[in-house]
C-alpha positions in Angstrom: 0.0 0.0 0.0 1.7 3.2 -1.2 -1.0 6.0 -0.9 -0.7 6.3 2.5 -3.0 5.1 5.2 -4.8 7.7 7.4 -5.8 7.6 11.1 -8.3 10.0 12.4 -7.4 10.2 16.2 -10.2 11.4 17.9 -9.1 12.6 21.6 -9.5 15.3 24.1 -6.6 17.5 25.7 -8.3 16.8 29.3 -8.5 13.1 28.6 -6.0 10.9 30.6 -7.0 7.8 28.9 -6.3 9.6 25.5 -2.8 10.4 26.2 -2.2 6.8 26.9 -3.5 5.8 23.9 -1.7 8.8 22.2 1.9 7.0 23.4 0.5 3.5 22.1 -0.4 4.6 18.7 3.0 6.4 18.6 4.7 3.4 19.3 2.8 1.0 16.9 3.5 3.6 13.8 7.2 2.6 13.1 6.2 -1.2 13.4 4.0 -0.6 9.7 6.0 1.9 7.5 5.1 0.4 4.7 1.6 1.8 5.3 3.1 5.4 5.1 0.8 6.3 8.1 -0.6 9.7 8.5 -2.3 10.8 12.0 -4.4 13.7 12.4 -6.1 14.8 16.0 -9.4 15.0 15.7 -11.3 17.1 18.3 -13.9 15.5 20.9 -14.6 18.2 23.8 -15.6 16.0 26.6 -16.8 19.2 29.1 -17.9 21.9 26.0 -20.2 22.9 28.8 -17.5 24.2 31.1 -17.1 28.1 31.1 -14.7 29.1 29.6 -12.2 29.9 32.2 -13.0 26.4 33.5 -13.2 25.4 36.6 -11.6 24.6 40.0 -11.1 20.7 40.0 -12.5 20.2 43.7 -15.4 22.3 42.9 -15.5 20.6 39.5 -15.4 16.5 41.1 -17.5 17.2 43.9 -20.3 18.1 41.4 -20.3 15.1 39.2 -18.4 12.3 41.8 -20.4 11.1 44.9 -17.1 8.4 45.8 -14.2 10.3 46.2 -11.9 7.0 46.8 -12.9 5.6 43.6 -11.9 8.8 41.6 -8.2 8.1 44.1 -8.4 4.7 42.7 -9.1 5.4 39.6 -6.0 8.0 39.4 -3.3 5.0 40.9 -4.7 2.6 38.7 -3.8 5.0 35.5 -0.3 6.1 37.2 0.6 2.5 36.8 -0.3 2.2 33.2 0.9 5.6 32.4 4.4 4.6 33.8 4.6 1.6 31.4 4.1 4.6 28.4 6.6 6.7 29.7 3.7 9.3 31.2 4.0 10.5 34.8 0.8 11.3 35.6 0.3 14.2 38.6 -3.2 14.5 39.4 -2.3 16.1 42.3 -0.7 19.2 40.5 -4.1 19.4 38.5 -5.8 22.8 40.3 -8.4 23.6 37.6 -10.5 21.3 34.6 -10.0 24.1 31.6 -12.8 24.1 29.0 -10.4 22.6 26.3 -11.9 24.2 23.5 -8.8 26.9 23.2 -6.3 24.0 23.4 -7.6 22.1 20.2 -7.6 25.8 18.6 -4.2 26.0 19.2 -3.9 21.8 18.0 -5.5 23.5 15.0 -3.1 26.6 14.3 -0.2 24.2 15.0 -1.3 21.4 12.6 -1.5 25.1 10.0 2.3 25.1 10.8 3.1 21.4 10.7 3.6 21.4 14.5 0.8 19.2 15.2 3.0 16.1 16.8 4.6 18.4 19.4 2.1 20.7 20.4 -0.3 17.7 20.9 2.4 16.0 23.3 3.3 19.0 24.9 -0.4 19.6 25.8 -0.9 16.5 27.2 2.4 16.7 29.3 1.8 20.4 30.6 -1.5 19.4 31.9 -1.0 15.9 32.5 2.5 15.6 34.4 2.8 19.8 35.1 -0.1 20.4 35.8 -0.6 23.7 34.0 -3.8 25.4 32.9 -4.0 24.5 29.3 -7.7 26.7 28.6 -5.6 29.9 29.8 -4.4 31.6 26.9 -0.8 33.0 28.4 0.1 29.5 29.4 -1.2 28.2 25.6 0.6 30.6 24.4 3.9 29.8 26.1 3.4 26.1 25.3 2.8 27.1 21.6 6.4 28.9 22.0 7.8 26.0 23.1 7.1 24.0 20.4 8.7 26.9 17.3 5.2 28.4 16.9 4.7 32.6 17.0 3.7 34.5 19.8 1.6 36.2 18.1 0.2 34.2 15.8 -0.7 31.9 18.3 -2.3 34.8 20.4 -4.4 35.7 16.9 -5.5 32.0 16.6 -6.8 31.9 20.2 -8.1 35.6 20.3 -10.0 35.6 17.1 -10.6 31.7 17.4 -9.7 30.8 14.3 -10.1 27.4 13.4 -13.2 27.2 15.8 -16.1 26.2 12.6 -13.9 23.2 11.3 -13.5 22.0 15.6 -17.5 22.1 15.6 -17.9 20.5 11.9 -15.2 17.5 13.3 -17.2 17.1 16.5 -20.6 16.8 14.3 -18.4 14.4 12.4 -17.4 12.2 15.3 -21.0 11.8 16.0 -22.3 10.7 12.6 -19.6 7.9 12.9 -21.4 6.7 16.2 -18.7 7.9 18.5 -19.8 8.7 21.8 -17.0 8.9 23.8 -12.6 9.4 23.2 -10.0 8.2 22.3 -11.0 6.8 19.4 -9.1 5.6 16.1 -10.7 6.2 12.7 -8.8 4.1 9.8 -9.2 5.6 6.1 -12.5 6.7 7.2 -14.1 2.8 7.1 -12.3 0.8 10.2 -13.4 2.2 13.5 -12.1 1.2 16.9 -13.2 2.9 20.7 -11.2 2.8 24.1 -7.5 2.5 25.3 -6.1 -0.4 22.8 -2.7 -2.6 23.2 -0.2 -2.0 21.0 -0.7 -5.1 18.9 -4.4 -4.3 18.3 -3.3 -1.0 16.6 -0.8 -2.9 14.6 -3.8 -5.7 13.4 -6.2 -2.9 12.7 -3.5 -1.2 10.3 -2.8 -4.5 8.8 -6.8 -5.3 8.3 -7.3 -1.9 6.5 -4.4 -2.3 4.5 -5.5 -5.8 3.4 -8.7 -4.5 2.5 -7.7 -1.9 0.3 -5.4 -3.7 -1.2 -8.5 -5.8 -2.3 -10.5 -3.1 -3.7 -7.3 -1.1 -5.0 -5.0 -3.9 -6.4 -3.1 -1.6 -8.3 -1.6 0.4 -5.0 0.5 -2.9 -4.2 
């Protein structure tokens, strides 16, 4: 297969679960190069309700968790797997839950500037391991900075939201496939598969899609 295999990655910057899968899918790339695999993010706001300045994370829990020691349960249990990803997850850094909307405009205006890759993984490691408010624009803007993107460009983006009508027309998307929840992998728009997924079970799908179109495209062989 020599066109080049796409995979829609369909996540959230406030998703712990999707950063995993982020570092999986990063790691079962290089084991099918022959597929010439090409990842975009895809947007799936998981709070779009949140105000925009989000919102204090004890304030934030206590209004949607009624067992606090599962929510500490739930954090050890995803410290372990992150450590087998190279992610050390620091929930207890995490002060606020930031309406992530600004942070997949910035996904957006980096991807404009083939930054994508590092701004996505610098995302998820500011708020993940840093614990840094990634829906306040200075800090977005620093992070943006960090990965070769302009201050002020990046301020423009956020400012004048630009970007923001193909975030909502990718979220409508999302939901005419059926997906209700992130991460979520989308293969040359046919092969979908939901949740956290092993390493191998990437690798499989790839191979499954590639097989496939190598049966209705013979000629890409």
């Amino acid at each position: 297969m020599t066109a080049g295999m796409r995979i829609d990655f369909y996540a959230d910057t406030v998703c712990p679960w999707c950063y995993v899968a982020m570092r999986r899918l990063r790691s079962a790339l290089p084991m099918r190069p022959q597929y010439a695999p090409q990842v975009r993010w895809r947007p799936f706001e998981l709070n779009p309700e949140l105000p925009i300045a989000g919102m204090e994370r004890a304030q934030y829990l206590a209004a949607r968790v009624a067992d606090f020691e599962r929510v500490k349960e739930g954090e050890t249990a995803l410290a372990a797997i992150g450590k087998s990803v190279g992610i050390e997850f620091r929930f207890d850094l995490i002060a606020r839950v930031p309406n992530s909307r600004r942070s997949h405009l910035l996904i957006a205006h980096a991807a404009r500037r083939g930054r994508q890759n590092e701004l996505e993984e610098r995302l998820l490691r500011a708020y993940f391991e840093e614990g840094r408010d990634i829906g306040d624009i200075d800090e977005l803007v620093h992070l943006g900075v960090d990965c070769g993107l302009a201050d002020a460009e990046i301020r423009s983006a956020l400012v004048l939201r630009t970007g923001q009508d193909a975030i909502v027309a990718a979220e409508r998307h999302a939901v005419s496939l059926g997906l209700t929840g992130v991460p979520a992998f989308v293969f040359n728009g046919v092969y979908a598969i939901c949740g956290v997924q092993e390493v191998d079970v990437l690798v499989n799908a790839m191979d499954r899609v590639a097989a496939e179109a190598a049966l209705r495209h013979p000629q890409d062989l």
